[in-house]
C-alpha positions in Angstrom: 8.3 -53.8 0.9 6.6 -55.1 4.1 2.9 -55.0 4.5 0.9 -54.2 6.9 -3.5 -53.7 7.3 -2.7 -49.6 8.6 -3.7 -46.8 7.2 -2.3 -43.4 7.6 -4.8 -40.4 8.9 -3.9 -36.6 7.9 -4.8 -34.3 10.9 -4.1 -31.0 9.7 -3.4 -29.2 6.5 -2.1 -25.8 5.0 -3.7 -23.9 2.7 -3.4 -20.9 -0.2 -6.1 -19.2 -1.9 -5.6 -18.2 -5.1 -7.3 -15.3 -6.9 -6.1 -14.6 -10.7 -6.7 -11.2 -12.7 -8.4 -9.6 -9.8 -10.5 -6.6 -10.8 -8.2 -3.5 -10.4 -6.3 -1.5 -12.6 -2.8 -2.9 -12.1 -0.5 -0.2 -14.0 -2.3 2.5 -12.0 -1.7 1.0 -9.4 2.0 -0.2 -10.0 2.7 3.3 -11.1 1.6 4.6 -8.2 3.3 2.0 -5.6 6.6 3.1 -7.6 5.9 6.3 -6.2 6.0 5.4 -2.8 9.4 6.0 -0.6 11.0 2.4 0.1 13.9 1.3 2.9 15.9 -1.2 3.2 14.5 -4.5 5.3 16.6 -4.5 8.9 17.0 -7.9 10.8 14.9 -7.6 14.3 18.6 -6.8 16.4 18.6 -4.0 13.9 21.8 -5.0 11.9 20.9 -4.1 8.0 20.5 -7.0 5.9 20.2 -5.0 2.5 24.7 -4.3 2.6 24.7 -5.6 -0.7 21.9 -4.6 -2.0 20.4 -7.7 -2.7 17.5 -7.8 0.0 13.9 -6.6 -1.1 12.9 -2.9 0.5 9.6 -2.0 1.6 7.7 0.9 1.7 8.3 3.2 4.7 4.5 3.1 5.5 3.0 0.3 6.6 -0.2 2.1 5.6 0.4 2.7 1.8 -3.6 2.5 1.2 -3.8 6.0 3.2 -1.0 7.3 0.6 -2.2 5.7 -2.5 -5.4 7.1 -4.8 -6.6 3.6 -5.4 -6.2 3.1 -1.7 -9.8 2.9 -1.1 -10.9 0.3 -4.9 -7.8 -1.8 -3.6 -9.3 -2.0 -0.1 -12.3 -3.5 -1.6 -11.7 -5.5 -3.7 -9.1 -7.5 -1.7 -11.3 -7.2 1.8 -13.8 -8.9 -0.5 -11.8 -12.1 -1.8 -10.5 -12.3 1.7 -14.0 -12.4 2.7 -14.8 -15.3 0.2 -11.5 -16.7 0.9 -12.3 -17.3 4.8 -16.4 -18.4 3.9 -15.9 -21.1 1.6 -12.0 -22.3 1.8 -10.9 -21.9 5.0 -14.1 -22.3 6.4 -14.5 -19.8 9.0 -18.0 -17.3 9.9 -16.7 -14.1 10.8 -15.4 -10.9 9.2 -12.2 -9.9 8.4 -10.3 -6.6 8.7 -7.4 -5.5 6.7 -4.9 -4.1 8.9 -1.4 -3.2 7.5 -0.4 -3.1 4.3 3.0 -2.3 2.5 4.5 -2.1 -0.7 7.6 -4.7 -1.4 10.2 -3.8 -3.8 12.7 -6.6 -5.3 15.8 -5.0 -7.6 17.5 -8.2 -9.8 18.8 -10.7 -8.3 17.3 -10.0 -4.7 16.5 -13.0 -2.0 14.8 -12.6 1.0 14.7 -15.0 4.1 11.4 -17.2 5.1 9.8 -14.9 7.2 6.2 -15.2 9.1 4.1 -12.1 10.3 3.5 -12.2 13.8 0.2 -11.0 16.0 -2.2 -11.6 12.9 -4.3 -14.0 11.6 -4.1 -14.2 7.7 -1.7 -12.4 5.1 -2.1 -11.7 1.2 0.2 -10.4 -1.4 -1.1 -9.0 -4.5 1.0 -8.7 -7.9 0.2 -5.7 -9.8 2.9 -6.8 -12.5 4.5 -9.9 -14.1 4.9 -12.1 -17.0 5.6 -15.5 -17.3 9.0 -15.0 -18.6 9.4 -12.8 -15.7 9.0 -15.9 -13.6 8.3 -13.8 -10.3 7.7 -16.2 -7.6 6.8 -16.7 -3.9 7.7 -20.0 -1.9 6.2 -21.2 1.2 7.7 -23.8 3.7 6.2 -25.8 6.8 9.3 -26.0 8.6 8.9 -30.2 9.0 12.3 -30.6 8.2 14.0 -28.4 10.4 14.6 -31.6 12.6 15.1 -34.3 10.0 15.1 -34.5 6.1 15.5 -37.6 4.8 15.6 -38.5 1.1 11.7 -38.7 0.1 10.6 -41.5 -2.2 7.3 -39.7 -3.5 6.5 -36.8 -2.4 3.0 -35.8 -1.3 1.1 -33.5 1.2 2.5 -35.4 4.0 6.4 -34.9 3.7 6.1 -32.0 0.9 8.6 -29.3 2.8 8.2 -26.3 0.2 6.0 -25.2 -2.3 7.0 -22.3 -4.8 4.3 -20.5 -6.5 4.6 -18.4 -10.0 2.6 -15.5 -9.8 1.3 -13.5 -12.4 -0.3 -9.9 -13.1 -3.4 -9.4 -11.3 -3.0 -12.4 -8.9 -3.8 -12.5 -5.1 -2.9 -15.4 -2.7 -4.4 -15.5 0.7 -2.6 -17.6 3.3 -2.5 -18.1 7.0 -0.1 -15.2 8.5 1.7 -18.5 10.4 3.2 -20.0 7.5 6.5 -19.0 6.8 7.3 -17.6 3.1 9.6 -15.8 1.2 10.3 -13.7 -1.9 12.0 -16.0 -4.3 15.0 -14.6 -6.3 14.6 -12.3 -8.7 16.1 -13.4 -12.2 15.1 -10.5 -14.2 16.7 -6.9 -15.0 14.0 -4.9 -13.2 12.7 -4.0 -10.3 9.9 -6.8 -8.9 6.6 -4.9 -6.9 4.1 -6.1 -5.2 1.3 -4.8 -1.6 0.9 -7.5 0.8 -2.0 -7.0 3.7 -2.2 -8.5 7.2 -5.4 -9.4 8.1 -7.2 -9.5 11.5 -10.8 -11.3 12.3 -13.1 -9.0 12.7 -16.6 -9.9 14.6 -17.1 -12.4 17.3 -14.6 -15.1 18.2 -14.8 -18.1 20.5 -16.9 -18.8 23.1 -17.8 -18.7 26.7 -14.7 -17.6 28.4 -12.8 -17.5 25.0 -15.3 -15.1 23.7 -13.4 -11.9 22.1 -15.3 -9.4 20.1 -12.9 -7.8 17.3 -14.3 -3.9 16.4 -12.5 -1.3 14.2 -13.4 1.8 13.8 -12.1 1.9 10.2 
């Protein structure tokens, strides 16, 4: 190996908060996102991609917290680790307002594509159920690769591709709504739940001719 007196500088990075056991009740609430009416996920040209029923659904809504009882507590609490998660690890000073949010329902066996959600600003999925023998899981993936992969001696945050998160009862991750995701497969015999939330700034943003005021109403 040749050497040389460089150094290598990382410009940007990606993050994920994590929030475990967050303080709701989660079989209230996974009872009651069963009770929610679900469809089947269609491609954007509108061609079904559920045919063989192996595709997560999602709820119908896209405003399940208007339609749940705990719509209001689940509001809350996740408005408020979204709050933290933008103060003091991604470093931002404004509000935040949760926007949509859906249920996601994965039968056995079910694989979704990577997926980003456009025209917002942060996303979060919370996991009202799951064991560790369930081994329910979410991966993320920059995209680097799409041009090149070659083989990878050690990996580290500079050539890392894909991380794939195991997620638990009660957990929460908060990520920007840019980075492309996707449910992983579903390896056990039930059906897999979970609410994610997309997330708009709320407050001032930017400044002098940048300068955007973000308001809701509720």
């Amino acid at each position: 190996m040749k050497k040389t007196n460089g150094k290598g500088l990382i410009l940007f990075s990606e993050g994920v908060f994590k929030v475990e056991n967050v303080a709701l009740n989660h079989k209230k609430i996974l009872k009651e996102l069963q009770k929610l009416k679900f469809r089947d996920i269609k491609a954007v040209d509108g061609l079904e991609t559920n045919k063989v029923k192996n595709s997560p659904q999602i709820t119908e809504s896209v405003r399940i917290l208007d339609h749940m009882e705990s719509g209001d507590i689940i509001d809350k609490e996740i408005t408020k680790h979204i709050q933290v998660s933008i103060n003091n690890f991604f470093g931002y000073d404004v509000g935040c307002k949760i926007i949509n949010t859906w249920g996601t329902k994965s039968p056995p066996g079910s694989v979704n594509n990577f997926h980003t959600h456009s025209n917002y600003w942060l996303s979060a999925v919370y996991y009202p159920h799951g064991l560790i023998k369930d081994k329910f899981r979410i991966m993320f993936e920059s995209g680097k690769h799409d041009a090149f992969a070659p083989k990878v001696s050690q990996y580290n945050n500079i050539n890392m591709n894909s991380v794939l998160f195991e997620t638990l009862e009660g957990d929460l991750l908060i990520f920007p709504a840019h980075l492309r995701h996707m449910i992983a497969p579903n390896l056990t015999s039930k059906n897999r739940y979970s609410i994610a939330f997309n997330i708009l700034p709320e407050g001032n943003i930017g400044e002098g001719d940048s300068h955007l005021v973000y308001q809701f109403t509720k």
